[in-house]
MIPA-761567 format. One line per field, with one value per residue (C-alpha): y, z, x; residue number from 1. Coordinates in nm, 4 decimals. Each point is the difference from the previous one (the first is absolute). Layout:
<pts>
north [Y;...]
up [Z;...]
east [X;...]
pos [NUM;...]
</pts>
This chain:
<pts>
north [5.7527;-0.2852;-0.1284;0.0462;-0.2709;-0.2443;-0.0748;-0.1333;-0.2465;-0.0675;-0.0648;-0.2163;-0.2261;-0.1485;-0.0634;-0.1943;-0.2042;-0.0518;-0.0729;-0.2659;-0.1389;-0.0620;-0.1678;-0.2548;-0.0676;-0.1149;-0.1943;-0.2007;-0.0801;-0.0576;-0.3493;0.1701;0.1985;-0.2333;-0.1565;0.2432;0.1234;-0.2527;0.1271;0.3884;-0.1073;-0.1530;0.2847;0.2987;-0.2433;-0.0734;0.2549;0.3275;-0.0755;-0.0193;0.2991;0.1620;-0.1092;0.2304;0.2692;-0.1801;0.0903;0.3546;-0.1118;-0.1603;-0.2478;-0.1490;-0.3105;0.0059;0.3736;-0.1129;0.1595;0.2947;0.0513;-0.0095;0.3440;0.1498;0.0373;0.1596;-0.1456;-0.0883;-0.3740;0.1009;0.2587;-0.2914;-0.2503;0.2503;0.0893;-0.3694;-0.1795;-0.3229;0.2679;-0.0104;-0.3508;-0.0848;0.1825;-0.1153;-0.3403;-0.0032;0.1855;-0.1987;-0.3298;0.1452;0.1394;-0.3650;-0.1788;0.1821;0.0338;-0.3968;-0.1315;0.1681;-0.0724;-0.3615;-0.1013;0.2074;-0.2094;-0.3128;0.0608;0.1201;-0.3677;-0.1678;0.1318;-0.1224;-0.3960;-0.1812;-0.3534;0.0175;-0.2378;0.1220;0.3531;-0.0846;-0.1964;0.3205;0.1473;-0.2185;0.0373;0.3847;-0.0042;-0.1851;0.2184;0.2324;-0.2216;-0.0404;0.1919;0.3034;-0.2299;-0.2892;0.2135;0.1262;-0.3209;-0.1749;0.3459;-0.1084;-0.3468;0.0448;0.2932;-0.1324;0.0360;-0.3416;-0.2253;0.2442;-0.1440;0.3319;0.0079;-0.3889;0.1448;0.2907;-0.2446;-0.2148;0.2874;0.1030;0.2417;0.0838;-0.0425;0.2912;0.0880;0.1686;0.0366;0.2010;0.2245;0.3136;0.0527;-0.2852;0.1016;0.1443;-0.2114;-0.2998;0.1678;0.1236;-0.3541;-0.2143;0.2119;-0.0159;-0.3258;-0.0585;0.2315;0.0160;-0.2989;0.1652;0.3424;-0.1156;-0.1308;0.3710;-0.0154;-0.3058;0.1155;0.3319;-0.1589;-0.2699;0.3227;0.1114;-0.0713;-0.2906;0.2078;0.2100;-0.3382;-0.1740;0.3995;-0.0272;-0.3411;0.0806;0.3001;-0.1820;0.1039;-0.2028;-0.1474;0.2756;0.2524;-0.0746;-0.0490;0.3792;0.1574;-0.1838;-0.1304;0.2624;0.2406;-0.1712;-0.0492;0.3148;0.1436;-0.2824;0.0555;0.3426;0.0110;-0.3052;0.2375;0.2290;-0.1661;-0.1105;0.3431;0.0940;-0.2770;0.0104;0.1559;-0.2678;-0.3127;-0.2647;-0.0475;-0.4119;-0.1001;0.2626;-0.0425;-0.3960;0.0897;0.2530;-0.0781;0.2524;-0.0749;0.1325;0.2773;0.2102;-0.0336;-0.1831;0.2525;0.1372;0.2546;-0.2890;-0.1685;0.2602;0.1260;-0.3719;0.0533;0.3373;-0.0902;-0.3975;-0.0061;0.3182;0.0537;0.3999;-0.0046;0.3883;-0.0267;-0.2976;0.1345;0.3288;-0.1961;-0.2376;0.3284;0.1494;-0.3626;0.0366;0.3224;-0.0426;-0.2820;0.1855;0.3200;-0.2789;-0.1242;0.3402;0.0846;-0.3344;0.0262;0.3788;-0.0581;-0.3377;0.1787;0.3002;-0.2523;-0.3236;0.1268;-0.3546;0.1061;-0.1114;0.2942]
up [-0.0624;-0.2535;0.1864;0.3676;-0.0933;-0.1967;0.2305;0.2698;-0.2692;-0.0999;0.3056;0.0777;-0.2640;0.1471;0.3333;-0.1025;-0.2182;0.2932;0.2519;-0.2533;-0.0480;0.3745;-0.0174;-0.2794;0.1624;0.3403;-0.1896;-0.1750;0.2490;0.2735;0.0873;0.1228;0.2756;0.0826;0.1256;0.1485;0.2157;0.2440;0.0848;-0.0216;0.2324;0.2960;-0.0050;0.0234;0.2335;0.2195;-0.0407;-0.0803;0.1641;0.3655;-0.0430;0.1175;0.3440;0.0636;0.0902;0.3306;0.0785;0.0544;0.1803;0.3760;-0.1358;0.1674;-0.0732;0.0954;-0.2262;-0.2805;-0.2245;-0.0976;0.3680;0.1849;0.0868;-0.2065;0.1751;-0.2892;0.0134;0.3898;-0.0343;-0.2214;0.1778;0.3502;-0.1728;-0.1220;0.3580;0.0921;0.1905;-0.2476;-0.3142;-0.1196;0.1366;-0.2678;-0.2329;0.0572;-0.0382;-0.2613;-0.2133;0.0882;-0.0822;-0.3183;-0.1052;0.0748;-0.1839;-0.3085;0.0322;0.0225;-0.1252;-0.3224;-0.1478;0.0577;-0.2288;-0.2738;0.0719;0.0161;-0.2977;-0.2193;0.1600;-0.0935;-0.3402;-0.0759;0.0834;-0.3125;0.1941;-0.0147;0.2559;0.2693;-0.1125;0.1075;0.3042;0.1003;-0.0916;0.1938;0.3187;0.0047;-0.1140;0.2881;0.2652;-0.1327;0.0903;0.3529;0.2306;0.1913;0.3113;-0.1064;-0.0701;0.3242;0.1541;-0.2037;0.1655;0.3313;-0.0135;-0.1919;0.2238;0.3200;0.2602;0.1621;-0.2714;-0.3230;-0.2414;-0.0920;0.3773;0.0304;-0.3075;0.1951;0.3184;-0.2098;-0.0703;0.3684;0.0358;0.2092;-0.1131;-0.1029;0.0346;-0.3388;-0.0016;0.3244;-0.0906;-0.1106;-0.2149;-0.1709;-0.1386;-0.3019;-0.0937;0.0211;-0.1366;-0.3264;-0.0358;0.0630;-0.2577;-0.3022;0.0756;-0.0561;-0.3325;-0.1373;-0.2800;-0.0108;-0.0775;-0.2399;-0.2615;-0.1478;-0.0405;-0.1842;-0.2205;-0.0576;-0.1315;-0.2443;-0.1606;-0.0974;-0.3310;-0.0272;-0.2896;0.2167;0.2109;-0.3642;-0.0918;0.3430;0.0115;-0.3545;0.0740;0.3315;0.2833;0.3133;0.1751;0.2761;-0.2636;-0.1940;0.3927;-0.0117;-0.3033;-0.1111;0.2458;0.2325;-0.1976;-0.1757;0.2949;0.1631;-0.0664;0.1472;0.3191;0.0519;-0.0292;0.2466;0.2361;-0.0542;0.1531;0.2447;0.1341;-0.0006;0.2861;0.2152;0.2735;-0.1021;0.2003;0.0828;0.3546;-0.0226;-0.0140;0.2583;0.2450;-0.0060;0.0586;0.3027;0.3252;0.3337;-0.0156;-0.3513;0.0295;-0.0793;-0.3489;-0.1102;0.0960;-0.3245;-0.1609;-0.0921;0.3132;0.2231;-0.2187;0.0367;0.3917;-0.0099;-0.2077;0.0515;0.3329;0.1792;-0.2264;-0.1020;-0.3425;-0.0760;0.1493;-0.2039;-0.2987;0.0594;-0.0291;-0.2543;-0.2039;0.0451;-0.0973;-0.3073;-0.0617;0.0294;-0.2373;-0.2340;0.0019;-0.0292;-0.3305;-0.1403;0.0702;-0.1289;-0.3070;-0.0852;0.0775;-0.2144;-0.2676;0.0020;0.0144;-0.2339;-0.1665;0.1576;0.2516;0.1129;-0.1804]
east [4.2177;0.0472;0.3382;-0.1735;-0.3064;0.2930;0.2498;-0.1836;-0.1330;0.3778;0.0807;-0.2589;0.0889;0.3335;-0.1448;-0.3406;0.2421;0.2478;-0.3348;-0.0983;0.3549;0.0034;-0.3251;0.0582;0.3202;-0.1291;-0.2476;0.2301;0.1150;-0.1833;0.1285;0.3154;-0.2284;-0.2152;0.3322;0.1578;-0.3435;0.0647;0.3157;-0.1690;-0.2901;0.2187;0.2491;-0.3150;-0.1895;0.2507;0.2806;-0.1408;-0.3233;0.1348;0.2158;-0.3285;0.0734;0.2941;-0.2061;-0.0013;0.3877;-0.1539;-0.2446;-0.0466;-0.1782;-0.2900;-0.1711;-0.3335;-0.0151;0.1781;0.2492;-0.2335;-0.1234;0.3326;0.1395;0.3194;0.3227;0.2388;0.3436;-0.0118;0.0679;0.3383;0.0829;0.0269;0.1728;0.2588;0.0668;-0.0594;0.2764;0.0205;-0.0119;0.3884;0.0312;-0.2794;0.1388;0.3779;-0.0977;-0.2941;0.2946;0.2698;-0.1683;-0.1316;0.3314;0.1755;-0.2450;0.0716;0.3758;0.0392;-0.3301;-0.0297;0.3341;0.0078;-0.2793;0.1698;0.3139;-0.1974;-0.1621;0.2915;0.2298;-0.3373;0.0141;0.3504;-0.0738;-0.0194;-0.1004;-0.3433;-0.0676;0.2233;-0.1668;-0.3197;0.1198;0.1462;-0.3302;-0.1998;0.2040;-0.0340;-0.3506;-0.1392;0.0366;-0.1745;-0.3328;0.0545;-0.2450;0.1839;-0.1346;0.2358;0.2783;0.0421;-0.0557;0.2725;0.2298;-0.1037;0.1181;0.3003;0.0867;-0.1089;0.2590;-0.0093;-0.1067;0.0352;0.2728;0.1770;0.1162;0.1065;0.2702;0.0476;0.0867;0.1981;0.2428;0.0067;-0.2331;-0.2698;-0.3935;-0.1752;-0.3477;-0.0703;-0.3279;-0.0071;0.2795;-0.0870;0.3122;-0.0496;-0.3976;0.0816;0.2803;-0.2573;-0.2947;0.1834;0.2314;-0.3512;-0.1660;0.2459;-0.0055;-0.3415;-0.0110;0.2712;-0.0689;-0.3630;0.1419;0.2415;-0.2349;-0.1085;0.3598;0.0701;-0.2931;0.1393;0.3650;-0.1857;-0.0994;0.3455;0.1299;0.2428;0.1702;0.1446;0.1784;0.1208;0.1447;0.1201;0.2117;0.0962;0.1812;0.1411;-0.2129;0.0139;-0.3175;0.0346;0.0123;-0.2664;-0.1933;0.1125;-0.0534;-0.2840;-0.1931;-0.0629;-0.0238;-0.2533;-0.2371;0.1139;-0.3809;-0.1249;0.2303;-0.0640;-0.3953;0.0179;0.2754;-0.2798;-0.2946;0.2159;0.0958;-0.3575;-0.0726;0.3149;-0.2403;-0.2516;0.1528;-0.2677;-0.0928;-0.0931;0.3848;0.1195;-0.2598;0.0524;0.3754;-0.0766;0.0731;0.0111;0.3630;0.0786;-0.2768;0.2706;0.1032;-0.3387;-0.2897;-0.0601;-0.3041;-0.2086;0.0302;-0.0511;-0.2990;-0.1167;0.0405;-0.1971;-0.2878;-0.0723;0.0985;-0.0351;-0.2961;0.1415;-0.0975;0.0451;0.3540;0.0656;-0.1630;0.1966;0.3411;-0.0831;-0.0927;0.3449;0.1640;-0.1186;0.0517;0.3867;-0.0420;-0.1876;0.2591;0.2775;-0.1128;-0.0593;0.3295;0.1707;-0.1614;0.0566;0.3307;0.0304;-0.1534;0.2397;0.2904;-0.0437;-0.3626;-0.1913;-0.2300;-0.3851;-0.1720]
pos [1;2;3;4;5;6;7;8;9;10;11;12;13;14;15;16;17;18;19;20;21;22;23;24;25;26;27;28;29;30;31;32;33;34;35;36;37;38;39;40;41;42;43;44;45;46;47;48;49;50;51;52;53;54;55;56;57;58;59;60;61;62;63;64;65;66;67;68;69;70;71;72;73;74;75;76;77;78;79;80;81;82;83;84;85;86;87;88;89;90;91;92;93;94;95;96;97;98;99;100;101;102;103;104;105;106;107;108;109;110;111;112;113;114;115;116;117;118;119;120;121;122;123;124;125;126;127;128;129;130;131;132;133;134;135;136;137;138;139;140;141;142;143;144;145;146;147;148;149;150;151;152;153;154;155;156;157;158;159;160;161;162;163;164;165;166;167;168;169;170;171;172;173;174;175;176;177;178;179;180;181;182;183;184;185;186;187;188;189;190;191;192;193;194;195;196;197;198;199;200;201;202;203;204;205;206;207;208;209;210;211;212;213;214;215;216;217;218;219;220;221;222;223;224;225;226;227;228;229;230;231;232;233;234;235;236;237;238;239;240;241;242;243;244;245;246;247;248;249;250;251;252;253;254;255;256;257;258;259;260;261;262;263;264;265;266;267;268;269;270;271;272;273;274;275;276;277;278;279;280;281;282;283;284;285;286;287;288;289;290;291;292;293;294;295;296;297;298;299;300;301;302;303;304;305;306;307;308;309;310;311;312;313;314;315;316;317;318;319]
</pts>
């Protein structure tokens, strides 16, 4: 009877102690999350928040009833744009761009960064810098409008060198085999420098011992690029290779939809601009809501399964 009554009290013991260790920890210091609340408040206000709203890709939503009031449908709206005519073309091309983007755009700031690394002239190193840090400021608006006068076919200069060789003008911006090649190229472009600075930051992290060991036992630049280099911001590349898999579906619409034309329809209607068409403009918000919904989805299940499998393989993964 004696051991029944004392062990909850035992017990008790640890946990009030590790109740008030929480406490006085948070307390000292509270600085750090009065910080960080700003950060806490805009993701729950406008991130978690408005997640409540995809009850309405069940629904047939109706305005004037409002989300609670408009009748449920069940998994109608997926089930028509499975069996919709533009379905595999959405999802040929949504994946296609995606998969281009991160077979030649994530790379290339790796490279950058690592040639970047390796100039000891400081002020040609932040020329080069400079030059591949700007574009990152344009507006998408301006980028696109630089394509279409550079690429115009009477007046662009890319087809004056193309006519200087003897060849005939070409209307890139109307030719749907030529989309993704100009959506991905534009877009490294315009990030690549950007990208490349996590990078740079990651390799001023390594230890410089490992270089002087390096030359001292012979190594050539390119080998010590090889052996020490990226290995040593391999974490940093695969949590980035990560997050990147997790929003291949996720391509924005602003760039594509400035790019679209009826002519290149083709190989530029994508998920977010044919959501875009269904919701804004044919005012179908269920529909839209319904394939935004599964958009993310795929995203979702793509990171999961990136980063189990990351984890299995090289032990670095998101959680």
């Amino acid at each position: 009877m004696a051991n029944t009554t004392i062990q909850p009290a035992v017990n008790a013991v640890p946990e009030t102690k590790c109740k008030r260790f929480k406490r006085n920890r948070i307390l000292r210091n509270w600085q750090l999350y009065v910080l960080i609340s700003p950060v806490i408040a805009y993701y729950i206000l406008f991130q978690y928040v408005p997640m409540y709203g995809i009850q309405i890709a069940f629904k047939d939503f109706i305005a004037t009833q409002g989300i609670w009031g408009s009748p449920w449908v069940g998994f109608e709206h997926f089930d028509r744009f499975f069996n919709s005519y533009y379905f595999w073309r959405l999802i040929k091309n949504t994946l296609g761009i995606g998969l281009y983007t991160l077979a030649v755009g994530f790379p290339i700031p790796i490279i950058l960064a690592l040639l970047m690394n390796e100039i000891r002239a400081e002020r040609f190193k932040k020329f080069v810098q400079t030059i591949t840090y700007a574009p990152h400021f344009l507006s998408t608006v301006v980028v696109v409008g630089m394509m279409m006068i550079f690429l115009s076919p009477r007046y662009g200069i890319i087809n004056h060198f193309i006519e200087m060789f003897g060849g005939q003008p070409i209307n890139f911006m109307t030719e749907p085999s030529w989309f993704k090649s100009l959506y991905v190229l534009s877009d490294v472009w315009q990030t690549m420098g950007w990208s490349s600075i996590i990078y740079l930051a990651a390799l001023a992290g390594i230890d410089n011992q490992l270089h002087e060991a390096a030359r001292v036992d012979g190594a050539t630049r390119l080998q010590r690029i090889w052996h020490i280099n990226i290995p040593g911001i391999m974490p940093t590349i695969i949590i980035l290779l990560i997050l990147n898999m997790g929003s291949i579906m996720g391509i924005g619409f602003e760039k594509v939809l400035l790019m679209q034309n009826n002519l290149n329809m083709e190989s530029s209607d994508i998920i977010a601009t044919y959501v875009y068409r269904m919701g804004i403009q044919n005012a179908e918000y269920s529909f839209s809501a319904a394939i935004g919904l599964f958009n993310s989805i795929i995203n979702f299940v793509l990171l999961v399964v990136v980063n189990f499998i990351s984890k299995r393989v090289s032990e670095t993964s998101l959680w």
